[in-house]
Structures are given as C-alpha cells and as structure tokens.
PDB file of N, CA, C and O in Angstrom:
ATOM      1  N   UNK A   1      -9.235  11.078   1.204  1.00  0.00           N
ATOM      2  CA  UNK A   1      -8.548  11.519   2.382  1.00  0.00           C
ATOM      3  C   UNK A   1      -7.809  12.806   2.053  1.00  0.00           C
ATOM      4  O   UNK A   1      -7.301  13.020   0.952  1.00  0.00           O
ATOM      5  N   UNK A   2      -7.781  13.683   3.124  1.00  0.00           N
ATOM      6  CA  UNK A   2      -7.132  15.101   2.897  1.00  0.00           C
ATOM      7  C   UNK A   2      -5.961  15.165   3.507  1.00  0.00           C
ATOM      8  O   UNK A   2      -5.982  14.624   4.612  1.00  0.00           O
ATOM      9  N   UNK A   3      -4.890  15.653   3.179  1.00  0.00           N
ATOM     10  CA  UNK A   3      -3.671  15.274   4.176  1.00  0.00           C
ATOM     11  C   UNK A   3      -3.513  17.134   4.294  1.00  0.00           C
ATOM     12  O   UNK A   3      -3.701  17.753   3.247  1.00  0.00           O
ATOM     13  N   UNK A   4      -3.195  17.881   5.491  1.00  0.00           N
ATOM     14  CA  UNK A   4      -2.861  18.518   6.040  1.00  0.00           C
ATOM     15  C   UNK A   4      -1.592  19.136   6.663  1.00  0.00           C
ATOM     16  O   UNK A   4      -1.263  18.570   7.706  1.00  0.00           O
ATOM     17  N   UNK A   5      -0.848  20.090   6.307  1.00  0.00           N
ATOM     18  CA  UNK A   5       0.856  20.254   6.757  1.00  0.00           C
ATOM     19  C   UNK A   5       0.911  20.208   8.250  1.00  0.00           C
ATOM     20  O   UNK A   5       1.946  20.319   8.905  1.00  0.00           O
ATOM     21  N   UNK A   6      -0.678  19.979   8.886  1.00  0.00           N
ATOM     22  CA  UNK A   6      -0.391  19.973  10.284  1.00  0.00           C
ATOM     23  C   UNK A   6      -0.639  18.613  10.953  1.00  0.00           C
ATOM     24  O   UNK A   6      -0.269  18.209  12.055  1.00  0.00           O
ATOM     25  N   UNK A   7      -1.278  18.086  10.111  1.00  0.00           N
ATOM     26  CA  UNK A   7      -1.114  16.150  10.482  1.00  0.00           C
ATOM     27  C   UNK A   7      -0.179  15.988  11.279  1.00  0.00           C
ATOM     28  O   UNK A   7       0.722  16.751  11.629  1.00  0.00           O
ATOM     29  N   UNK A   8      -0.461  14.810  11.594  1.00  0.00           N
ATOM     30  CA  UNK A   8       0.792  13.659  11.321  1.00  0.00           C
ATOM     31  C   UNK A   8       1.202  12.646  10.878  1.00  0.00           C
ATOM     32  O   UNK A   8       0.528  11.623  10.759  1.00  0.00           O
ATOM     33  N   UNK A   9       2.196  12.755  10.613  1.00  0.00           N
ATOM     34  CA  UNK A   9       2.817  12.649   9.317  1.00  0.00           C
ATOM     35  C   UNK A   9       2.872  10.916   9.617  1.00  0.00           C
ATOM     36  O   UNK A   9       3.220  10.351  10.653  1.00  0.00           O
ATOM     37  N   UNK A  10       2.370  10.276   8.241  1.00  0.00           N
ATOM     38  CA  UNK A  10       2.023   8.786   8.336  1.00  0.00           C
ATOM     39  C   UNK A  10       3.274   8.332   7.366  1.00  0.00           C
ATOM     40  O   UNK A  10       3.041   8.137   6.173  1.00  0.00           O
ATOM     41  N   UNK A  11       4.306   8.203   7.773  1.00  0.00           N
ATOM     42  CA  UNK A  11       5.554   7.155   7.169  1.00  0.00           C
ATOM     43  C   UNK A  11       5.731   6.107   7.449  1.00  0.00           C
ATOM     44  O   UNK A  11       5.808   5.648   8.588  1.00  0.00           O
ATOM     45  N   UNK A  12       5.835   5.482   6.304  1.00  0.00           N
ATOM     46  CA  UNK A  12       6.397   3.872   6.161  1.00  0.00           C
ATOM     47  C   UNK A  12       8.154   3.682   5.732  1.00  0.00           C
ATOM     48  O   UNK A  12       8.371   3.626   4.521  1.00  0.00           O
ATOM     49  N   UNK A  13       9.189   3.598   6.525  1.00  0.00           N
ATOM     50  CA  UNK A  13      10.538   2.784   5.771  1.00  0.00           C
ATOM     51  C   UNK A  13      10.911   1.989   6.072  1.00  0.00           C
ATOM     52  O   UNK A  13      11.532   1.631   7.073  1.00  0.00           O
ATOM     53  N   UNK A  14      10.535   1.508   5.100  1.00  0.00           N
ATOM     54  CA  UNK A  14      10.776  -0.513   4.992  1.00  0.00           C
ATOM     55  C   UNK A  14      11.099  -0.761   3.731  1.00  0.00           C
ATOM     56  O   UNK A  14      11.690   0.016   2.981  1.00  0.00           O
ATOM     57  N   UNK A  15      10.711  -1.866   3.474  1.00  0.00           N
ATOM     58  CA  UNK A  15      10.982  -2.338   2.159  1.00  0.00           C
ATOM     59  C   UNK A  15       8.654  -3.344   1.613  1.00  0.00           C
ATOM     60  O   UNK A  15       7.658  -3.787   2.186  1.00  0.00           O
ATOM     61  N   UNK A  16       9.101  -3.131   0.474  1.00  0.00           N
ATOM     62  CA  UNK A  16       8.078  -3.240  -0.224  1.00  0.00           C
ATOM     63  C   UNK A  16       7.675  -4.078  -1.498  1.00  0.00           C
ATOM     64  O   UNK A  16       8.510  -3.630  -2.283  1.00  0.00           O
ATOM     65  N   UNK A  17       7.095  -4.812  -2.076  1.00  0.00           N
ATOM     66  CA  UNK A  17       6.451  -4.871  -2.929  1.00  0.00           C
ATOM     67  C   UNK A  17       5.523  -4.474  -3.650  1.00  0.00           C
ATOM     68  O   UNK A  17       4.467  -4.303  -3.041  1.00  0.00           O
ATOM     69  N   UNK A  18       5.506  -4.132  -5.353  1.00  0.00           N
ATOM     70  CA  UNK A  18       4.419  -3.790  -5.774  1.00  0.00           C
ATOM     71  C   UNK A  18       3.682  -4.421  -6.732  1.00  0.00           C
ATOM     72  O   UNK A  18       4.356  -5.166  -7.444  1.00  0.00           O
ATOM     73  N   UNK A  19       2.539  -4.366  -6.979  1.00  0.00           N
ATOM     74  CA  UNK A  19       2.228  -5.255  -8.386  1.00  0.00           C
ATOM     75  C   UNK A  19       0.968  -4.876  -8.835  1.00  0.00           C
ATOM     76  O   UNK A  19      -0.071  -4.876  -8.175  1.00  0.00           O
ATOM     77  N   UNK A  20       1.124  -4.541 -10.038  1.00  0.00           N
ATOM     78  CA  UNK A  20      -0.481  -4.283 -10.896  1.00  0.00           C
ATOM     79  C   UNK A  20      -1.161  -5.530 -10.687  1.00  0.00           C
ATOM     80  O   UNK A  20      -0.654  -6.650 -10.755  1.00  0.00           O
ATOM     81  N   UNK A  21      -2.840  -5.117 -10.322  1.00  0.00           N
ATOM     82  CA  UNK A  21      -3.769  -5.608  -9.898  1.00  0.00           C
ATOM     83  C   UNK A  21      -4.710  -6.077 -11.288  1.00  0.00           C
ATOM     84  O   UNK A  21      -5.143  -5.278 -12.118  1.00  0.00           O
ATOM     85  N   UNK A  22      -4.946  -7.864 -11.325  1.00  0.00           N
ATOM     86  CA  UNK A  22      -6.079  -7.941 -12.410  1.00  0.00           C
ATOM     87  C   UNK A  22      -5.762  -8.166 -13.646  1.00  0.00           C
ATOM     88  O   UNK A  22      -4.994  -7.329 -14.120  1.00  0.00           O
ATOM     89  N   UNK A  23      -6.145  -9.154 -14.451  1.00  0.00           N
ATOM     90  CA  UNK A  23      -5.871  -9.383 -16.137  1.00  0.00           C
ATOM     91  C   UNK A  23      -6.880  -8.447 -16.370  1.00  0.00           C
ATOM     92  O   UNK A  23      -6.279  -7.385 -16.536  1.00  0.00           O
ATOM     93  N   UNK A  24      -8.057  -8.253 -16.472  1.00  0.00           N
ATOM     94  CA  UNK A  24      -8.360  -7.209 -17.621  1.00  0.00           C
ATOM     95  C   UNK A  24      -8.532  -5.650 -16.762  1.00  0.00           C
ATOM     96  O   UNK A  24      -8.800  -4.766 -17.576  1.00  0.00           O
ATOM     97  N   UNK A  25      -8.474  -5.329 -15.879  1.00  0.00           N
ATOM     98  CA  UNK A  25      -8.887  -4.064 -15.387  1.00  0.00           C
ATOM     99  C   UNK A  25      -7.370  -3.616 -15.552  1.00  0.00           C
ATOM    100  O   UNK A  25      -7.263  -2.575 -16.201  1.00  0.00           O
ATOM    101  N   UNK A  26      -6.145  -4.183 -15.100  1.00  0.00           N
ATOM    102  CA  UNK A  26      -4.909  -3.622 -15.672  1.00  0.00           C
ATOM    103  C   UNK A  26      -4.986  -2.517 -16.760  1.00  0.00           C
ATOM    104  O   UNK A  26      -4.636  -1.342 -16.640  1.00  0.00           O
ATOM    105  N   UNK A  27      -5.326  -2.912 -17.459  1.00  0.00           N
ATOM    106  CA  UNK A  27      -5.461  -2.013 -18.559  1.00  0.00           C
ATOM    107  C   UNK A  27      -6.283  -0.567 -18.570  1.00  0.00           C
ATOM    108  O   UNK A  27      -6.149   0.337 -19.394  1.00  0.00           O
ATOM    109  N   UNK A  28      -6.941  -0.595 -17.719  1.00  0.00           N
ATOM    110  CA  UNK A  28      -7.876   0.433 -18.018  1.00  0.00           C
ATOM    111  C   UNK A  28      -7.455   1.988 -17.005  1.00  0.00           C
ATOM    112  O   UNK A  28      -7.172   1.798 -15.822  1.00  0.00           O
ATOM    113  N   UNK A  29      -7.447   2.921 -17.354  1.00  0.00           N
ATOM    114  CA  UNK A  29      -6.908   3.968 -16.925  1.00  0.00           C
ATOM    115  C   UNK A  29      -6.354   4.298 -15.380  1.00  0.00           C
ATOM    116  O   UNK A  29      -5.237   4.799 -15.252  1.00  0.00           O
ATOM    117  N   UNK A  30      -7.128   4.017 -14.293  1.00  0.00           N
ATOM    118  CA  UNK A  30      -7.242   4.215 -13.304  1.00  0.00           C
ATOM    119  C   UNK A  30      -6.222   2.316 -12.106  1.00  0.00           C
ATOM    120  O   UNK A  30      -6.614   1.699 -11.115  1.00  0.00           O
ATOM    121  N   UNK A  31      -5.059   2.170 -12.918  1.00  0.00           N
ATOM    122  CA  UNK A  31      -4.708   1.262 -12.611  1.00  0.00           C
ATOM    123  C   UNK A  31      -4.606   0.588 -10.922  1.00  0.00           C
ATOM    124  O   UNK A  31      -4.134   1.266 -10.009  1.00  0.00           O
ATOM    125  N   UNK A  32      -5.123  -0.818 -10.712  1.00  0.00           N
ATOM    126  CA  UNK A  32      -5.310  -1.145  -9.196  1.00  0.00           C
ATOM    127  C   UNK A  32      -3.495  -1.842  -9.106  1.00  0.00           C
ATOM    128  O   UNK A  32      -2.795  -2.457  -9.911  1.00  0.00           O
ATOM    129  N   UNK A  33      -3.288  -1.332  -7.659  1.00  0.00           N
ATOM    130  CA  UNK A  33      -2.110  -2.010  -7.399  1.00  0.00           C
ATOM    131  C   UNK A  33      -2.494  -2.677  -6.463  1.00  0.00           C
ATOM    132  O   UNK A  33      -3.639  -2.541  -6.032  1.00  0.00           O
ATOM    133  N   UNK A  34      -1.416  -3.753  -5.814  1.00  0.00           N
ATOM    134  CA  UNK A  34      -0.739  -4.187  -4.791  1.00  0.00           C
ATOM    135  C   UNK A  34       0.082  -4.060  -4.279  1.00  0.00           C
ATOM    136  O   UNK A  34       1.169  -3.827  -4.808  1.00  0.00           O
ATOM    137  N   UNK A  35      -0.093  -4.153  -3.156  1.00  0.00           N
ATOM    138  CA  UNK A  35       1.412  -3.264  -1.753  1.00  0.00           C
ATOM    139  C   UNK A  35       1.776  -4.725  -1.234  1.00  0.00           C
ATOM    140  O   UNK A  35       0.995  -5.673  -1.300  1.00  0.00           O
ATOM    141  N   UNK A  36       2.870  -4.775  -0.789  1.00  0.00           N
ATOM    142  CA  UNK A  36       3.253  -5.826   0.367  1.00  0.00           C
ATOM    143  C   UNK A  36       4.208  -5.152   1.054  1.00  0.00           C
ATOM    144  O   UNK A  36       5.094  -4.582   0.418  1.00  0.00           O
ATOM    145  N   UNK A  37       4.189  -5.117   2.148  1.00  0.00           N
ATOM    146  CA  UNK A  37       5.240  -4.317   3.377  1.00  0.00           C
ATOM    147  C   UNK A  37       5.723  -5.872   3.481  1.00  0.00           C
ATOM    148  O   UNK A  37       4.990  -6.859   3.423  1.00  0.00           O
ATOM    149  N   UNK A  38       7.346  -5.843   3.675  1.00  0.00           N
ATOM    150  CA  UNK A  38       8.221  -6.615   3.600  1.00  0.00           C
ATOM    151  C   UNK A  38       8.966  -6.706   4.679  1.00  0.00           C
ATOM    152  O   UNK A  38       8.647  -5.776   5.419  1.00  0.00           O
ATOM    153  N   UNK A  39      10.175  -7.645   5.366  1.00  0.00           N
ATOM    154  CA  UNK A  39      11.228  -7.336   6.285  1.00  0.00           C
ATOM    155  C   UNK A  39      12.336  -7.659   5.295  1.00  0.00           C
ATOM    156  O   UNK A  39      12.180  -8.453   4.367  1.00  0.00           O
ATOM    157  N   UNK A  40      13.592  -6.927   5.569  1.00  0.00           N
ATOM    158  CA  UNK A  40      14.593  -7.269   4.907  1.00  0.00           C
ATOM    159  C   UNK A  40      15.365  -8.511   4.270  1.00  0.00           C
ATOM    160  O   UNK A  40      16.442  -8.538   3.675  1.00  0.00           O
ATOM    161  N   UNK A  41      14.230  -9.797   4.667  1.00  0.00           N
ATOM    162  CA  UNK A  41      14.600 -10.562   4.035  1.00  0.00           C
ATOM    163  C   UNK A  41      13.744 -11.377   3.467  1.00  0.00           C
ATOM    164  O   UNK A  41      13.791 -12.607   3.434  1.00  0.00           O
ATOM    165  N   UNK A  42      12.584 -10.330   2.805  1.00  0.00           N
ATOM    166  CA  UNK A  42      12.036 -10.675   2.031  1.00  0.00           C
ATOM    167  C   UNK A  42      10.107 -11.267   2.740  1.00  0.00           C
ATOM    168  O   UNK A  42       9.095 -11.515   2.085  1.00  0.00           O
ATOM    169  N   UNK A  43      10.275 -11.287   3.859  1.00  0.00           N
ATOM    170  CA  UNK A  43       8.851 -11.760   4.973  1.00  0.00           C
ATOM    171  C   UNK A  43       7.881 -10.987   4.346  1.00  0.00           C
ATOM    172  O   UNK A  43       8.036 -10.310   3.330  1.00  0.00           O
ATOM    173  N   UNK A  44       6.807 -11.135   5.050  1.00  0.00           N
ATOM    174  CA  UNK A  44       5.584 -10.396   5.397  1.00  0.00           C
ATOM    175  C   UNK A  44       6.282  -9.396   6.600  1.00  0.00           C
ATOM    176  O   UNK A  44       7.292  -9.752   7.206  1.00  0.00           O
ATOM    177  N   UNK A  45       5.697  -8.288   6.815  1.00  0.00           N
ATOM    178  CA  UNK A  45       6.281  -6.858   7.343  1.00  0.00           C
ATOM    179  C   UNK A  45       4.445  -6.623   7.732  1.00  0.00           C
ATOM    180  O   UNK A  45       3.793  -6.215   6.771  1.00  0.00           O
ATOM    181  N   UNK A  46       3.765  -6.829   8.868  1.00  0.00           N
ATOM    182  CA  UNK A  46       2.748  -6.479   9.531  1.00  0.00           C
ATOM    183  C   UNK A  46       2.641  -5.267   9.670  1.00  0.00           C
ATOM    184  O   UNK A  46       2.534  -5.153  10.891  1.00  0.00           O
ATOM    185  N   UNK A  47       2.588  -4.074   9.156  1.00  0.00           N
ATOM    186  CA  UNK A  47       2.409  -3.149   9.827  1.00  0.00           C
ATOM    187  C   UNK A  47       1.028  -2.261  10.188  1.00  0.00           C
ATOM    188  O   UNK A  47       0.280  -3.194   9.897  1.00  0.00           O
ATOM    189  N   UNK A  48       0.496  -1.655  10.418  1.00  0.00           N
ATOM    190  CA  UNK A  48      -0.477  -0.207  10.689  1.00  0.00           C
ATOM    191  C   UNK A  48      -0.432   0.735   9.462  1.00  0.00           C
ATOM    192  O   UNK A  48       0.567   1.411   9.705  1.00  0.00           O
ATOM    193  N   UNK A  49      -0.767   1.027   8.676  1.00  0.00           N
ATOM    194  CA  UNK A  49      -0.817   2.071   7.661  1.00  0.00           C
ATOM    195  C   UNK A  49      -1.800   3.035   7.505  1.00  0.00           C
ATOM    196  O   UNK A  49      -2.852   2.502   7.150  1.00  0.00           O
ATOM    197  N   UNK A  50      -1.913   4.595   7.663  1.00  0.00           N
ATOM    198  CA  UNK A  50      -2.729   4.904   7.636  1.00  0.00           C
ATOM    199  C   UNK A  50      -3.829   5.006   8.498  1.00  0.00           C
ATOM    200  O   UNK A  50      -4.834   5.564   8.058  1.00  0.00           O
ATOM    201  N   UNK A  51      -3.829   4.355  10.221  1.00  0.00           N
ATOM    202  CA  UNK A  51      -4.939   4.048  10.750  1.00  0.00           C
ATOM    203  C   UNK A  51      -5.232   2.753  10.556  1.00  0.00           C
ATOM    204  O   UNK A  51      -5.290   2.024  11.546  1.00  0.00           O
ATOM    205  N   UNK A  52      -5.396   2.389   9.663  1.00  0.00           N
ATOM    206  CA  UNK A  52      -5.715   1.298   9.617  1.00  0.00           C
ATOM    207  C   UNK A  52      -5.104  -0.207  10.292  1.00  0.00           C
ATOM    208  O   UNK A  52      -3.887  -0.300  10.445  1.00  0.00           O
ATOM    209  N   UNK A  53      -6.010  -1.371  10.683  1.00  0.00           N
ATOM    210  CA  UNK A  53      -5.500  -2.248  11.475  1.00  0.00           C
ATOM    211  C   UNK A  53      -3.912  -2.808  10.524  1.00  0.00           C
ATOM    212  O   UNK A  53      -3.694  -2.477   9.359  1.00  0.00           O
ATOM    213  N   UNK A  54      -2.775  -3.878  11.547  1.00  0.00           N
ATOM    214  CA  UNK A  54      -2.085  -4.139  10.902  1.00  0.00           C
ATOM    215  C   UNK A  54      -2.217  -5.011   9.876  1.00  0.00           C
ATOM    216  O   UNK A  54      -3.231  -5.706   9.818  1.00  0.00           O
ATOM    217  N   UNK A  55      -1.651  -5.067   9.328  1.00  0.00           N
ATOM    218  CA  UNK A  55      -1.293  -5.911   7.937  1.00  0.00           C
ATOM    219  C   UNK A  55      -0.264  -6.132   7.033  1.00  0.00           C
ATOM    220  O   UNK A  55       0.388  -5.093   7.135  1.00  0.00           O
ATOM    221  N   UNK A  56       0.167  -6.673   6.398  1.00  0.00           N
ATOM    222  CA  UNK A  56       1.256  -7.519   5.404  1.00  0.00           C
ATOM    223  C   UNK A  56       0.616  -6.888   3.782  1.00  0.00           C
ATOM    224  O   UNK A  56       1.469  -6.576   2.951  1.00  0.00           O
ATOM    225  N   UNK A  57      -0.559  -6.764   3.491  1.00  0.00           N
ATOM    226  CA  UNK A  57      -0.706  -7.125   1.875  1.00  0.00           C
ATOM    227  C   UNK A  57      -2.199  -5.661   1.918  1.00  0.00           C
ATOM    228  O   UNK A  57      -3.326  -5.727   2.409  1.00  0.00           O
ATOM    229  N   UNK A  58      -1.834  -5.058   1.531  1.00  0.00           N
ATOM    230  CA  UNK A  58      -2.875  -3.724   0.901  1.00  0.00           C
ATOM    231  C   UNK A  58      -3.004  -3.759  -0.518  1.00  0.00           C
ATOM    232  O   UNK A  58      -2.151  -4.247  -1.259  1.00  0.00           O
ATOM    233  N   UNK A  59      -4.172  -3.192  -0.928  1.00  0.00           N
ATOM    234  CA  UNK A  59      -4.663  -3.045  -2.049  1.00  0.00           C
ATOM    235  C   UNK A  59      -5.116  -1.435  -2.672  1.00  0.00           C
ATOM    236  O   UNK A  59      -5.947  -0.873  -1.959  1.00  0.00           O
ATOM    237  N   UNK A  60      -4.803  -0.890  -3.530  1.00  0.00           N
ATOM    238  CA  UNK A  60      -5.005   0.688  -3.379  1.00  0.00           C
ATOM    239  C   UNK A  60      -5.853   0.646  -5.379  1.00  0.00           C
ATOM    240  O   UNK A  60      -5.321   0.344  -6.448  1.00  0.00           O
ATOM    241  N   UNK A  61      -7.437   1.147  -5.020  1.00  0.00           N
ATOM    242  CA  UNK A  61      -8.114   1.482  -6.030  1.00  0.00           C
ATOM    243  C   UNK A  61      -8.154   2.787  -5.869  1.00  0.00           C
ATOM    244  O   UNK A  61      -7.800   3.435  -4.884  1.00  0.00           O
ATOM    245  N   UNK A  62      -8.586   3.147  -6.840  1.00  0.00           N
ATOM    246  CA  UNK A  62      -9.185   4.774  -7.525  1.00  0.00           C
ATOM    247  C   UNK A  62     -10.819   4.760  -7.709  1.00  0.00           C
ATOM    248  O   UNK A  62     -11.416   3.737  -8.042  1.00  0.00           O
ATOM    249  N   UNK A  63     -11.401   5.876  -7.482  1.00  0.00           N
ATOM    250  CA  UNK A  63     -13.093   5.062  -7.893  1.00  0.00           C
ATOM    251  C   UNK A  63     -13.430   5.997  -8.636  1.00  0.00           C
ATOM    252  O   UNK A  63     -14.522   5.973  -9.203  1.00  0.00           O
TER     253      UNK A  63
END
C-alpha cells in the first residue's frame, strides 16, 4: 500500500494490544504481529482499519 500526503488520513486512538506472532517464525527476521483494538476497559474495540471490514483482532505479515 502507498500512502500519499493527499489521502486520507487513516487514524486509530484507542487503546491496543500487541503480540509477536508464532513459536518458530518469531524468530525469523521479518517478525508477524498481533493487533487487538481495545475499549478502555480492556474489551474487544470493533473497529474499520484501513478499509477494511470491522474487527477486534488483526494480524500484520511482511512477505
């Protein structure tokens, strides 16, 4: 994806979770995470990210 100074501008402020993805791929250069969009007390946080439909729990690889 190309992001552009003339977009618009895709912000998330909330609160979050993160977490390395995987016992053995952890390790290997190009590390997989996990997202969780949160509510302040700790919930699932549904949101839209990116276009994409809503959701609670994303996953972000490198290829």
């Amino acid at each position: 994806m190309i992001t552009h100074v003339s977009d618009i501008a895709n912000i998330y402020d909330g609160n979050i979770g993160i977490e390395i993805r995987g016992a053995s791929s952890s390790g290997y250069p190009q590390t997989p995470y996990g997202l969780e969009t949160r509510t302040a007390d700790g919930g699932n946080n549904d949101v839209s990210l990116l276009g994409m439909p809503v959701e609670s729990d994303w996953v972000s690889f490198q290829i």
